[in-house]
MILODO-680133 format. One record per residue: residue in one letter; y, z, x of N, C-alpha, C, CB in turn. Coordinates in steps of 0.02 Angstrom, whole numbers, plus 50000, padded with zeros to 5 digits. Glycine has a CB too. Example, Ala and Ser with C-alpha at 12.3 -4.5 7.8 and 13.67 -1.06 7.14 Angstrom:
2
REC/A/49716/50390/50660/49775/50390/50615/49835/50390/50660/49776/50452/50565
REC/S/49888/50354/50642/49947/50357/50684/50002/50394/50645/49970/50286/50704
This chain:
296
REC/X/49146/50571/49937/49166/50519/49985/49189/50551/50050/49223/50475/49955
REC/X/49173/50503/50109/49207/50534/50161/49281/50544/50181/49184/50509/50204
REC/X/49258/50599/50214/49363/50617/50200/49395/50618/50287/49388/50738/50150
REC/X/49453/50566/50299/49475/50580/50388/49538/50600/50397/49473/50513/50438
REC/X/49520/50649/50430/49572/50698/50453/49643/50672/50475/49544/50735/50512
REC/X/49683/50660/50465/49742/50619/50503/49806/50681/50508/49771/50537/50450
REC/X/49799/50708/50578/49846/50780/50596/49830/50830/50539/49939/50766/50595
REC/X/49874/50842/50498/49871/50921/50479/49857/50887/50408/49951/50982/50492
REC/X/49828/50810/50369/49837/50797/50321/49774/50767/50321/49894/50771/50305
REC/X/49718/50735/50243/49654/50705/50276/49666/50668/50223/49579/50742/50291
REC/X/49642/50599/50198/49649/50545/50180/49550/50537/50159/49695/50496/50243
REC/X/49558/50499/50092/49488/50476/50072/49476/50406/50114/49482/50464/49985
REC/X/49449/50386/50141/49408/50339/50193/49431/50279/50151/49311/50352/50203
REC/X/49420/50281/50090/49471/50213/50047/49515/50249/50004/49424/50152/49990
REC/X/49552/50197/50008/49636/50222/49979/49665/50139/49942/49707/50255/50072
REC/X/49675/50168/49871/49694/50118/49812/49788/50109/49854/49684/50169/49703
REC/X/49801/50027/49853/49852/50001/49892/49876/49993/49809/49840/49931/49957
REC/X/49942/50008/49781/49997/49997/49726/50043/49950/49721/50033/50043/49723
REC/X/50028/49873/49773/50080/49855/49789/50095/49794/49740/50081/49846/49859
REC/X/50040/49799/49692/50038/49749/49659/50036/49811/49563/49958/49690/49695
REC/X/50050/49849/49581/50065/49876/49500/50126/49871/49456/50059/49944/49498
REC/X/50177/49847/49502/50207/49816/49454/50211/49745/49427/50251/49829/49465
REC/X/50154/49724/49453/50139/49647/49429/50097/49642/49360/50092/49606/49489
REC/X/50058/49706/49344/50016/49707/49301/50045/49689/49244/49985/49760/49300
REC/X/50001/49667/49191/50041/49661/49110/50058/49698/49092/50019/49645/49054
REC/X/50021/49755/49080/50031/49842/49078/50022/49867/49133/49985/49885/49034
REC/X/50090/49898/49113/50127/49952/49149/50142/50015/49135/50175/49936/49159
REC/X/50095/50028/49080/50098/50095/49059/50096/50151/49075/50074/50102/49035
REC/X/50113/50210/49048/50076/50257/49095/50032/50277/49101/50086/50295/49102
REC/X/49997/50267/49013/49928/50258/48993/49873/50231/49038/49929/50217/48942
REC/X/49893/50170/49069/49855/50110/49097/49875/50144/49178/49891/50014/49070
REC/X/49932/50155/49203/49921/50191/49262/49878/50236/49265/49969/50217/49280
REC/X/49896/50294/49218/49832/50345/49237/49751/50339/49240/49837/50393/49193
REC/X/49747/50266/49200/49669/50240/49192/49650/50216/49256/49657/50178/49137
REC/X/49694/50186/49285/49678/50178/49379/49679/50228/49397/49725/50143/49433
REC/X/49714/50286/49415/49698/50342/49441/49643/50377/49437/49732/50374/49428
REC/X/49638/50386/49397/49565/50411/49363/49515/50398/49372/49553/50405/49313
REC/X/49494/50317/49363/49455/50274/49394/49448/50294/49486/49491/50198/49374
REC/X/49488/50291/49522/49501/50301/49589/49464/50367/49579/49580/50298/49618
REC/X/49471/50414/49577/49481/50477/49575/49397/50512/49557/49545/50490/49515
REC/X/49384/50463/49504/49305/50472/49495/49249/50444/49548/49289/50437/49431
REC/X/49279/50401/49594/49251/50394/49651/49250/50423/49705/49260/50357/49663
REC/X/49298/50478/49712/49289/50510/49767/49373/50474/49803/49202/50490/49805
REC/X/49423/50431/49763/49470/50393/49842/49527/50418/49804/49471/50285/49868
REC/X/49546/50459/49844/49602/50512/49818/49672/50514/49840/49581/50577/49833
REC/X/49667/50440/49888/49738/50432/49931/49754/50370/49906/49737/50431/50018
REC/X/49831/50364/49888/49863/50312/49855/49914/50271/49899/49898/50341/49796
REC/X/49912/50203/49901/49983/50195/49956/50030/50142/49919/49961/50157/50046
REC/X/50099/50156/49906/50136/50153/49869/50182/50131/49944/50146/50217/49815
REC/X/50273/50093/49942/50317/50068/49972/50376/50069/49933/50298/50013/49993
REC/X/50409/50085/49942/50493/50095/49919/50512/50021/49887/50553/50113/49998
REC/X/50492/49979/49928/50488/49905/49921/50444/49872/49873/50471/49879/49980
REC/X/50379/49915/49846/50339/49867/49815/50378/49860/49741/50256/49892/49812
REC/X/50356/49800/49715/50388/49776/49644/50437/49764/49644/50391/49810/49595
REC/X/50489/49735/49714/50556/49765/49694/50587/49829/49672/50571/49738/49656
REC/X/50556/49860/49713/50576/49930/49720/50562/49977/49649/50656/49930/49741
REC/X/50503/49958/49626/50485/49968/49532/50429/50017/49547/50450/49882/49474
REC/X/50379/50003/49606/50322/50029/49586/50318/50109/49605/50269/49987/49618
REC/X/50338/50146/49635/50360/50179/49625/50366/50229/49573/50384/50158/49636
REC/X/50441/50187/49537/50446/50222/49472/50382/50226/49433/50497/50188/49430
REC/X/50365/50164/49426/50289/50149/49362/50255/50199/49402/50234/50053/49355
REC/X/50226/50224/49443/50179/50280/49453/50193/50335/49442/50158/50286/49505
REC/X/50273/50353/49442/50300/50406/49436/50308/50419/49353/50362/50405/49478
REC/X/50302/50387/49297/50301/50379/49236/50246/50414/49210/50303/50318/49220
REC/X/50195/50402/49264/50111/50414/49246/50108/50478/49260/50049/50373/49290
REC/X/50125/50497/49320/50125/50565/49345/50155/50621/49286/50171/50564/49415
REC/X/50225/50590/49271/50262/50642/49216/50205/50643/49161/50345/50612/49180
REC/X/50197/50592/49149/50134/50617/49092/50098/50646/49101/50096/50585/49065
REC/X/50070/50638/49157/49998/50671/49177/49997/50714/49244/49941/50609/49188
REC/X/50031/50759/49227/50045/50793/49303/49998/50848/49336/50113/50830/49301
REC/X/49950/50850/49282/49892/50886/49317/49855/50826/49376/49829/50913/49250
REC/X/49852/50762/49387/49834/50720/49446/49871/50721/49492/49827/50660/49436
REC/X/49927/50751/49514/49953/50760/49573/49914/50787/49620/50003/50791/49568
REC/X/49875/50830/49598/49855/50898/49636/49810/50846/49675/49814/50976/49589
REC/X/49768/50805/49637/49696/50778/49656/49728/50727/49684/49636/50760/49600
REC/X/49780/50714/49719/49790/50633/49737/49847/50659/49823/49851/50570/49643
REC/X/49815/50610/49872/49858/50599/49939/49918/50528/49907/49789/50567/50023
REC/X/49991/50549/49923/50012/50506/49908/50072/50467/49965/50025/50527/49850
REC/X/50056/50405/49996/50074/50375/50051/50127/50332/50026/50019/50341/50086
REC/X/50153/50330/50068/50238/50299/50047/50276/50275/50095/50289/50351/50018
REC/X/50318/50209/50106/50327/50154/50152/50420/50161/50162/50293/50070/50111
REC/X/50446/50161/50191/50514/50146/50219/50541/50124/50257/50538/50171/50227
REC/X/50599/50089/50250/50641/50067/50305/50641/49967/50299/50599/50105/50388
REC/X/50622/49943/50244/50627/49878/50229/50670/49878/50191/50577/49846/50209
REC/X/50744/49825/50199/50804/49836/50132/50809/49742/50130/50910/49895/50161
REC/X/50773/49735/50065/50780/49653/50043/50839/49660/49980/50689/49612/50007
REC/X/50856/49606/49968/50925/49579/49911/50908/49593/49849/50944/49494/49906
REC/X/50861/49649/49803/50839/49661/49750/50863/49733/49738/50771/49647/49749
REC/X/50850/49741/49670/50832/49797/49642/50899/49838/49666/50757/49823/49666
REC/X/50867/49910/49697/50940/49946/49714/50958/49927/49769/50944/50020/49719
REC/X/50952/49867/49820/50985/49847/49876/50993/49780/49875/50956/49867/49933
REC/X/50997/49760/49792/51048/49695/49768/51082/49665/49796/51088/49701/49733
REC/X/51141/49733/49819/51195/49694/49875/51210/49671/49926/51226/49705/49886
REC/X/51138/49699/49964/51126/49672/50021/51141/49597/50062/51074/49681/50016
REC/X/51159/49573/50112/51182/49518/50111/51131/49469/50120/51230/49515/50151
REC/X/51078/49504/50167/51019/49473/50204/50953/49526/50196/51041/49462/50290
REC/X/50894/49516/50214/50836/49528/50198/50821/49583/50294/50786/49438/50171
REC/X/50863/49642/50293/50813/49669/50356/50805/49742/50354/50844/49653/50432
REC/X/50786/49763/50415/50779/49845/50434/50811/49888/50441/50761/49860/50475
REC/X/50819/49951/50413/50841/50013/50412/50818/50063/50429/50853/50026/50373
REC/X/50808/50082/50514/50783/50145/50521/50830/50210/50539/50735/50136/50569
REC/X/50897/50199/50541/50956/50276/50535/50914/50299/50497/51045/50278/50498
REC/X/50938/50370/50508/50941/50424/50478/50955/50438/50419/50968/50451/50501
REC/X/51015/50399/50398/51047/50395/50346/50977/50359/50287/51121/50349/50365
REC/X/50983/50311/50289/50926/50271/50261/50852/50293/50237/50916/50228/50308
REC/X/50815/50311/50315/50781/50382/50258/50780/50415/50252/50747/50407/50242
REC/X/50843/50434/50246/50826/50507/50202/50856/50503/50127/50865/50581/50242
REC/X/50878/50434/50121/50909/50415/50045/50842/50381/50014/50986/50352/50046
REC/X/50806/50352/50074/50745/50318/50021/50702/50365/50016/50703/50250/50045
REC/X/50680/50449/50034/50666/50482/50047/50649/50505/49960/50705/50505/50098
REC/X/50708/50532/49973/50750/50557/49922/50750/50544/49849/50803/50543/49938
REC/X/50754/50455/49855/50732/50411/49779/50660/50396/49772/50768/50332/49773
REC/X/50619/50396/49829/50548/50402/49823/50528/50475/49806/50515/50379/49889
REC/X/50540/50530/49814/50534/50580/49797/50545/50576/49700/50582/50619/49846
REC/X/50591/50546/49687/50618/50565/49633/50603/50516/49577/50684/50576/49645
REC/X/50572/50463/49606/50545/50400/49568/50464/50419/49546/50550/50325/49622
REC/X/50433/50441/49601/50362/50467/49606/50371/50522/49560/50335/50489/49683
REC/X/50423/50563/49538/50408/50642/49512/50356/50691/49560/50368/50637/49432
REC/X/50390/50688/49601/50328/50730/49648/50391/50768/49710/50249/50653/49701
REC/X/50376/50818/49737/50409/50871/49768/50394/50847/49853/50374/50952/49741
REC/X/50335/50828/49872/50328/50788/49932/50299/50748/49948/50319/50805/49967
REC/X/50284/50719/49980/50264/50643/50033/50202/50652/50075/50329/50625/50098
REC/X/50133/50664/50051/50094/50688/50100/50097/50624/50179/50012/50699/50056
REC/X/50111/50573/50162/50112/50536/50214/50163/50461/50200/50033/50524/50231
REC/X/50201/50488/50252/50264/50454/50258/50253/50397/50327/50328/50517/50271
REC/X/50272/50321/50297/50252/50278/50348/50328/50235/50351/50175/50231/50327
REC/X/50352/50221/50418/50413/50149/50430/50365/50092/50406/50447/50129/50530
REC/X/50410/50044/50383/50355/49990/50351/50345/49936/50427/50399/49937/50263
REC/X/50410/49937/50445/50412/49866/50525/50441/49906/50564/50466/49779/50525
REC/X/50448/49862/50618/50478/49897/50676/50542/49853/50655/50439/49891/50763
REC/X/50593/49897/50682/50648/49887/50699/50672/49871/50745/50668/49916/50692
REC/X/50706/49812/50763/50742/49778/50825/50775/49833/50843/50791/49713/50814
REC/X/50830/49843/50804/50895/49892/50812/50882/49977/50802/50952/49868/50749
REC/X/50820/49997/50812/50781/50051/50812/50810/50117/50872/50706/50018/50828
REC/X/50846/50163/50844/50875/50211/50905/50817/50272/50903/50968/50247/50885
REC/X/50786/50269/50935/50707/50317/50924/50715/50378/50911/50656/50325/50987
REC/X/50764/50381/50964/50788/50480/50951/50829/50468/50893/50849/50532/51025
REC/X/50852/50435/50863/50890/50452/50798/50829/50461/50745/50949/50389/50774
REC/X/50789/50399/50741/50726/50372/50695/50678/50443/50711/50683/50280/50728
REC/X/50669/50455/50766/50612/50514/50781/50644/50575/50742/50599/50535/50873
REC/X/50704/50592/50780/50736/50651/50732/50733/50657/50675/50792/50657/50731
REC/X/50753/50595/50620/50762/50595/50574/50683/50614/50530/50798/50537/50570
REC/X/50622/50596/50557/50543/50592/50544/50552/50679/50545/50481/50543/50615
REC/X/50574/50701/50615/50540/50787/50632/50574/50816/50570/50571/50838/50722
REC/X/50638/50807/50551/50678/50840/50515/50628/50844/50454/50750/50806/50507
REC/X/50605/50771/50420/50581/50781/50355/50535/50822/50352/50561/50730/50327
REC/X/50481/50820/50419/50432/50861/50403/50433/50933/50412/50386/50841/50432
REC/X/50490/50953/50450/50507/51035/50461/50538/51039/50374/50583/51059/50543
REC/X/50562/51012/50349/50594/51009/50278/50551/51027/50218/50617/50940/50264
REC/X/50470/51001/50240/50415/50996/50178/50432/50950/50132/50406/51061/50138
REC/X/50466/50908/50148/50484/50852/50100/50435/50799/50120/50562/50825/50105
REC/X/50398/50792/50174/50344/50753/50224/50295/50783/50250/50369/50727/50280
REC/X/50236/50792/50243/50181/50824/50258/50181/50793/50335/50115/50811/50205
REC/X/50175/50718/50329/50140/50691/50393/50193/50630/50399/50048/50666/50385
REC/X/50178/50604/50456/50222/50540/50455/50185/50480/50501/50303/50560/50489
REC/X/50190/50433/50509/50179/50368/50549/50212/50305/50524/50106/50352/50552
REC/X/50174/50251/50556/50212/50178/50530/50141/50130/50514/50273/50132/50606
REC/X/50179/50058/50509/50161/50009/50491/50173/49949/50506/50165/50013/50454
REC/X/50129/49933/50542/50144/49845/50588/50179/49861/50647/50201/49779/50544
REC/X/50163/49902/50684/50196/49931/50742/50143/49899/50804/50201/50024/50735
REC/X/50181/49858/50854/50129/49850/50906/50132/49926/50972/50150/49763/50945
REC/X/50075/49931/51007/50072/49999/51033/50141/50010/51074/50004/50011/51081
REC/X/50188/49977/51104/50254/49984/51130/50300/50014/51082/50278/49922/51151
REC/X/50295/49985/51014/50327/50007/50957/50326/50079/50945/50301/49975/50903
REC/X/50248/50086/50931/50227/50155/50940/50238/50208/50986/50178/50154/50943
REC/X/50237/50171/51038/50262/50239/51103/50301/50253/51101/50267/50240/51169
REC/X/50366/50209/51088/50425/50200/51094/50434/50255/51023/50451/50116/51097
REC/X/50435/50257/50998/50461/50295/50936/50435/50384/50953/50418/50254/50854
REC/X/50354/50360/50955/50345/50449/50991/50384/50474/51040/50279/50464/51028
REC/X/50411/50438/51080/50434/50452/51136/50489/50508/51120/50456/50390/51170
REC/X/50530/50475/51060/50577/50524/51030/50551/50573/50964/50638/50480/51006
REC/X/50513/50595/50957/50497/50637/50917/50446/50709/50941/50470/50593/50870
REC/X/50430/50743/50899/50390/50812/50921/50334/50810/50867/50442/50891/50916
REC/X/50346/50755/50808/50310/50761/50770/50231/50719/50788/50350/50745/50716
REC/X/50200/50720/50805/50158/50671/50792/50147/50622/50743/50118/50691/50794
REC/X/50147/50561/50779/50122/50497/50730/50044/50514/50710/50125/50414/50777
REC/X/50036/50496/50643/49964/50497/50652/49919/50428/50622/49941/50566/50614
REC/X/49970/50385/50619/49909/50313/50599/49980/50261/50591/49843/50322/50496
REC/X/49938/50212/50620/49969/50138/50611/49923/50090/50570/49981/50102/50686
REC/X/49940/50077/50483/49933/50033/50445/49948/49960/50479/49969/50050/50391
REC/X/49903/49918/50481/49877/49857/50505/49851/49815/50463/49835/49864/50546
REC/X/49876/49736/50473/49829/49691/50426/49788/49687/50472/49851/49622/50394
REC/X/49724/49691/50446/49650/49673/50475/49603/49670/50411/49619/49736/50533
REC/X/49571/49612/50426/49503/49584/50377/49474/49527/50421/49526/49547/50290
REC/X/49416/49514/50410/49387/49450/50446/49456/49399/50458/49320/49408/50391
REC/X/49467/49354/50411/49513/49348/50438/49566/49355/50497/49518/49355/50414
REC/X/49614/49381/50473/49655/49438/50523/49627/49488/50571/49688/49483/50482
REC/X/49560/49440/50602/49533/49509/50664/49565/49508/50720/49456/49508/50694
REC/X/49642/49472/50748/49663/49493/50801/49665/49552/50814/49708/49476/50810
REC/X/49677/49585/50775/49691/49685/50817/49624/49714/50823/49742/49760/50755
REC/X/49567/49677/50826/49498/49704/50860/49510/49699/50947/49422/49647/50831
REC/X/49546/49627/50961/49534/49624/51022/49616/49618/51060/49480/49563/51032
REC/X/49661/49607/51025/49701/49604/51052/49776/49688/51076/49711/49545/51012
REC/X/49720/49734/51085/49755/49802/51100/49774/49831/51044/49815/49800/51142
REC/X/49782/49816/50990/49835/49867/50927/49758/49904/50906/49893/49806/50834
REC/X/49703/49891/50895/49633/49946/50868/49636/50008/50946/49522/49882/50862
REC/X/49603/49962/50994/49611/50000/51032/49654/50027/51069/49589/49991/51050
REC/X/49703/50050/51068/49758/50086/51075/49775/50147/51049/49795/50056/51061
REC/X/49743/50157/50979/49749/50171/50944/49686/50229/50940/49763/50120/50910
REC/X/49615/50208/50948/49552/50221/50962/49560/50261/51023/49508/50161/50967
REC/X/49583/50239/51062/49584/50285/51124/49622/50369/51131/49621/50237/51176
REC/X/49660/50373/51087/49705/50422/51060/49671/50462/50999/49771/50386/51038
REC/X/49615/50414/50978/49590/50462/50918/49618/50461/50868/49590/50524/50926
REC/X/49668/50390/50853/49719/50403/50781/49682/50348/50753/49818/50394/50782
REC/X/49677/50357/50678/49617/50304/50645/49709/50258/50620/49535/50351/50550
REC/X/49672/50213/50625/49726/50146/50593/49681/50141/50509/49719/50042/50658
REC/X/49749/50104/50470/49729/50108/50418/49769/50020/50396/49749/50187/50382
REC/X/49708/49975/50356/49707/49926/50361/49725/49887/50293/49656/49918/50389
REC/X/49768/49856/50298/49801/49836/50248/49792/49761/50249/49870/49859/50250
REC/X/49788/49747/50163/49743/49686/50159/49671/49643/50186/49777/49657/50172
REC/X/49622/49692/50193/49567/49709/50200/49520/49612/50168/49561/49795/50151
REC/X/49557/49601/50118/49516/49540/50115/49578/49482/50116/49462/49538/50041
REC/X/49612/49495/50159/49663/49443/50159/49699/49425/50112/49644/49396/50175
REC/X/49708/49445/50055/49762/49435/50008/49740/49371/49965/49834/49425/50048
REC/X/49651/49371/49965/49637/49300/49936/49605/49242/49987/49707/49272/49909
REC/X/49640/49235/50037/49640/49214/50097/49583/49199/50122/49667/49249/50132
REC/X/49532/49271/50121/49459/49252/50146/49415/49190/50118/49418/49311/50132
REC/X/49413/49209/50059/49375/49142/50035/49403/49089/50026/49345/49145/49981
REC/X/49460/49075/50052/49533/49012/50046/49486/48976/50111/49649/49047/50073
REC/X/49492/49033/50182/49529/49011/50234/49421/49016/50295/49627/49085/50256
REC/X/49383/49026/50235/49301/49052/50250/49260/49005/50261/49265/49091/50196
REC/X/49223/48986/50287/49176/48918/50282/49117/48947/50232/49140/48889/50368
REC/X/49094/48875/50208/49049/48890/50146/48990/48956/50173/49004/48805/50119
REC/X/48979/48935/50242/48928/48995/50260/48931/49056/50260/48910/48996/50310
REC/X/49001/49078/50276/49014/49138/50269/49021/49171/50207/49059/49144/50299
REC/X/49042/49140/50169/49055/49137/50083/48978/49143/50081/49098/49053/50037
REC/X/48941/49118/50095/48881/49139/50067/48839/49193/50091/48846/49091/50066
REC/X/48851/49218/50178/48832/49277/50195/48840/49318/50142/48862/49298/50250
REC/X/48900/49327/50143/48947/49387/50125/48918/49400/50050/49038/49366/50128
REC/X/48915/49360/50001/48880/49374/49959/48810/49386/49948/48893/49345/49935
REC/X/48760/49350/50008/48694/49375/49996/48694/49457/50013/48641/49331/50042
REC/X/48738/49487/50061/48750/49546/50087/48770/49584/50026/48800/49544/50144
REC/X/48811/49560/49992/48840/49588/49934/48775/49629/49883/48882/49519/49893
REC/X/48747/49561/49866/48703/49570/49813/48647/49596/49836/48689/49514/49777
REC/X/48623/49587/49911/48573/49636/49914/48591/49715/49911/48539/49622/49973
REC/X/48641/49739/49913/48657/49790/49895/48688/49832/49824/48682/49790/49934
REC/X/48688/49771/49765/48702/49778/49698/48763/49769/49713/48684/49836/49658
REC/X/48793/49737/49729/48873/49712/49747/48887/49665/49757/48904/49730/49790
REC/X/48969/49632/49761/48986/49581/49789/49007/49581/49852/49022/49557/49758
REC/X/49028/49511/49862/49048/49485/49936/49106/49539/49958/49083/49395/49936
REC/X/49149/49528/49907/49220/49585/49941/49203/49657/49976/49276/49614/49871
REC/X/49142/49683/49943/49127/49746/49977/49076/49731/50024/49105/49802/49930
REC/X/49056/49677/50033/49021/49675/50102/49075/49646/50167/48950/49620/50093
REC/X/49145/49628/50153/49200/49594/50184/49215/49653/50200/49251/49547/50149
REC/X/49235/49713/50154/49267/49797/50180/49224/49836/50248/49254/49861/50102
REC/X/49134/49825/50198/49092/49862/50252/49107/49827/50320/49009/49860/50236
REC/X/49115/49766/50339/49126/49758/50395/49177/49785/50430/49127/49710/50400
REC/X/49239/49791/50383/49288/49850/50439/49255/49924/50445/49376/49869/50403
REC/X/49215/49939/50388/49202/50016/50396/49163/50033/50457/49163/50045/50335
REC/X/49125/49963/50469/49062/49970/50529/49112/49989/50601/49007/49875/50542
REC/X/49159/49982/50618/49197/49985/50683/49205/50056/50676/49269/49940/50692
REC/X/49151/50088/50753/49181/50145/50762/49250/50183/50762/49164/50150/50799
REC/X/49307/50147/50744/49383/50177/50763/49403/50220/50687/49451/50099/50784
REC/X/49320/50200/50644/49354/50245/50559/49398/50232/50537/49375/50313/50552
REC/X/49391/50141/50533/49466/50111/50499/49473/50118/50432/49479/50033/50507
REC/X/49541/50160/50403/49536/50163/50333/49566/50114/50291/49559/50219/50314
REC/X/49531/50067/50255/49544/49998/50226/49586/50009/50151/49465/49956/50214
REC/X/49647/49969/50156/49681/50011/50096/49690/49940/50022/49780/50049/50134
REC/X/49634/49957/49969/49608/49912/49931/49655/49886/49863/49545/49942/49914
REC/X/49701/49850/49862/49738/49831/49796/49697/49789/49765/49808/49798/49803
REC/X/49707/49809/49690/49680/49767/49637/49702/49802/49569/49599/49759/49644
REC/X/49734/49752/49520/49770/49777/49434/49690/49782/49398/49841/49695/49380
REC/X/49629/49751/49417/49575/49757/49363/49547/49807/49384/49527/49702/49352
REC/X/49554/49848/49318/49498/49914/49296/49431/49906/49319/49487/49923/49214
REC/X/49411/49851/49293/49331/49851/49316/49306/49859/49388/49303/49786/49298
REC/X/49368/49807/49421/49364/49809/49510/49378/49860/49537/49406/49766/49550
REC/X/49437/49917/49516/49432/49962/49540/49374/50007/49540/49472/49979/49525
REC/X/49335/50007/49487/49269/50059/49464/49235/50036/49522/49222/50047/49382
REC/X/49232/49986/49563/49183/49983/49592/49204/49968/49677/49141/49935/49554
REC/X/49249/49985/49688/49282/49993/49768/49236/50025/49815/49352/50040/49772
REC/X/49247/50064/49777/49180/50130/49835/49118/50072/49842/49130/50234/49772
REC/X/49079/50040/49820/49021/50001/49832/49022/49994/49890/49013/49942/49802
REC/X/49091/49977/49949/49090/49962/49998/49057/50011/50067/49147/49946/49996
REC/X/49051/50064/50030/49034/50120/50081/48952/50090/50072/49055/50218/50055
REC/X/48936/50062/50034/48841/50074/50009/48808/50039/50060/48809/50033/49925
REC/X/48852/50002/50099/48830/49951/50124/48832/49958/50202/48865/49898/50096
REC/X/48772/49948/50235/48772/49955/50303/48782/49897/50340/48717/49983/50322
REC/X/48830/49886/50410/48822/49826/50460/48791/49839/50490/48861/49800/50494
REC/X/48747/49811/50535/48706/49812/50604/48765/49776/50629/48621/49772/50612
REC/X/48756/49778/50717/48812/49760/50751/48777/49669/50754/48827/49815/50834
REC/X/48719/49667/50751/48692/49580/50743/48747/49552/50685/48589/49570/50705
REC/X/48730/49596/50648/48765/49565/50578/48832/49565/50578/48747/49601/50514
REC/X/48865/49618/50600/48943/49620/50620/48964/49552/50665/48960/49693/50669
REC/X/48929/49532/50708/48944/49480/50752/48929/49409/50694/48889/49488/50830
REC/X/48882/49454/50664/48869/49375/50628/48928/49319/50574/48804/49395/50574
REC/X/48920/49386/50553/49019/49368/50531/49071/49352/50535/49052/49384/50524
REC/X/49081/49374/50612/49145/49380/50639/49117/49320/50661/49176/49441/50686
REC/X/49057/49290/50691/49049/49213/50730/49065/49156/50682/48968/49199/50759
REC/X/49035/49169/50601/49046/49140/50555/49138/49105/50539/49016/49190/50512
REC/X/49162/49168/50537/49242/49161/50523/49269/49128/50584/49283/49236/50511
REC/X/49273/49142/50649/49286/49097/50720/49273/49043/50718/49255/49111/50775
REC/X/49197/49024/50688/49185/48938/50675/49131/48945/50744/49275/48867/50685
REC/X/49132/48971/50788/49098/48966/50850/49066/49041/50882/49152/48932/50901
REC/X/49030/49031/50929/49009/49115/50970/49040/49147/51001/48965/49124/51014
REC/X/49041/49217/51019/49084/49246/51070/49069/49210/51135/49072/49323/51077
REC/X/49123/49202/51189/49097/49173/51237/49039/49207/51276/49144/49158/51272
């Protein structure tokens, strides 16, 4: 599979999203490592995991799998989310649902992600939101520190608009190297509204979260597109969902689409999405489909 470079760290072109493993029935470690594995036999060797997912569970459940099976560390990029503190789990006491970007903060979620995962470092460390109350040179410092530490290979964020982004480099030495984005047909504002290209222009690939809308696409799709998408599918021995991915893969900016799903079977077949080529006719065709109307 193709592999993109992001600073001093490189990422498989698809990357299995965890944010839903602690929802599964099994939660084993057994059944974790059978996703891994699965992933892993395809060539998509980068995982993205959040301090936050499961109520702050998922995490651990991967880190269960790992102790068992700790020869898959080696073979796996493992991405990891901070700076969201909701009323659960270990921030129960919280009064209200917001952001934490001190110093203090990550380097405690740092710390329990380190130690929940069973793993020694963080190849890629992401802020999950921006922060209102965001002191950059504190937040930046706190980023350079981890990675002069080796506790953080790499670092960036998530849902950051490009002001967000500057603003945070501004105080750091480290380089950002990717901003995680919702984008799918659906969700194609950040094609045109500055956050792709911003991003593109700098040479930093964004990496796209919720890729088929969370369900959404075929909720929110007209019957036509629902039916593109699948004739596209199947002419390529596939379904619609991997002809919904190839359309982000087709955008020169090398968006890396980050794919959740608890079924075994669906995971075996993620990669399909690479099999599949857009023409830019057909890219438009889609995107005109989902709009309801033509570009002007």
């Amino acid at each position: 599979m193709e592999r993109v470079s992001l600073g001093n760290i490189t990422l498989s072109r698809l990357v299995y999203g965890m944010w839903r493993l602690g929802d599964d029935v099994d939660t084993s470690p057994r059944h974790v490592q059978a996703k891994v594995e699965a992933c892993l036999a395809q060539g998509i060797s980068s995982f993205d995991q959040a301090d936050i997912y499961g109520g702050y569970r998922a995490e651990a459940i991967l880190g269960k799998a790992l102790r068992a099976a700790p020869h898959l560390r080696d073979q796996m990029q493992i991405i990891t989310k901070c700076n969201i503190v909701a009323p659960v789990g270990r921030h129960a006491a919280a009064r209200v649902k917001h952001y934490d970007t001190s110093a203090a903060h990550i380097n405690a979620s740092v710390e329990a992600s380190l130690q929940d995962m069973a793993i020694d470092h963080i190849d890629l460390l992401l802020l999950h939101r921006p922060d209102p109350l965001m002191d950059h040179l504190e937040t930046g410092g706190a980023l350079d520190a981890l990675v002069a530490s080796g506790k953080v290979r790499a670092v960036g964020v998530s849902n950051f608009r490009p002001w967000d982004f500057k603003l945070l480099q501004s105080g750091m030495t480290t380089p950002l190297v990717t901003n995680q984005i919702e984008l799918s047909l659906v969700a194609h504002e950040g094609f045109t509204n500055g956050d792709v290209a911003f991003h593109q222009a700098r040479g930093l690939c964004v990496m796209a979260w919720s890729p088929l809308a969370g369900g959404r696409l075929l909720a929110e799709s007209s019957k036509d597109l629902r039916a593109r998408l699948t004739e596209i599918g199947a002419n390529h021995g596939t379904d619609w969902s991997a002809a919904a991915v190839a359309w982000i893969l087709r955008h020169p900016a090398r968006i890396i689409p980050v794919m959740g799903t608890n079924s075994l079977p669906r995971i075996k077949t993620i990669a399909t999405a690479l099999d599949i080529e857009i023409d830019r006719q057909t890219w438009f065709e889609l995107y005109t489909l989902m709009m309801g109307h033509e570009v002007a």
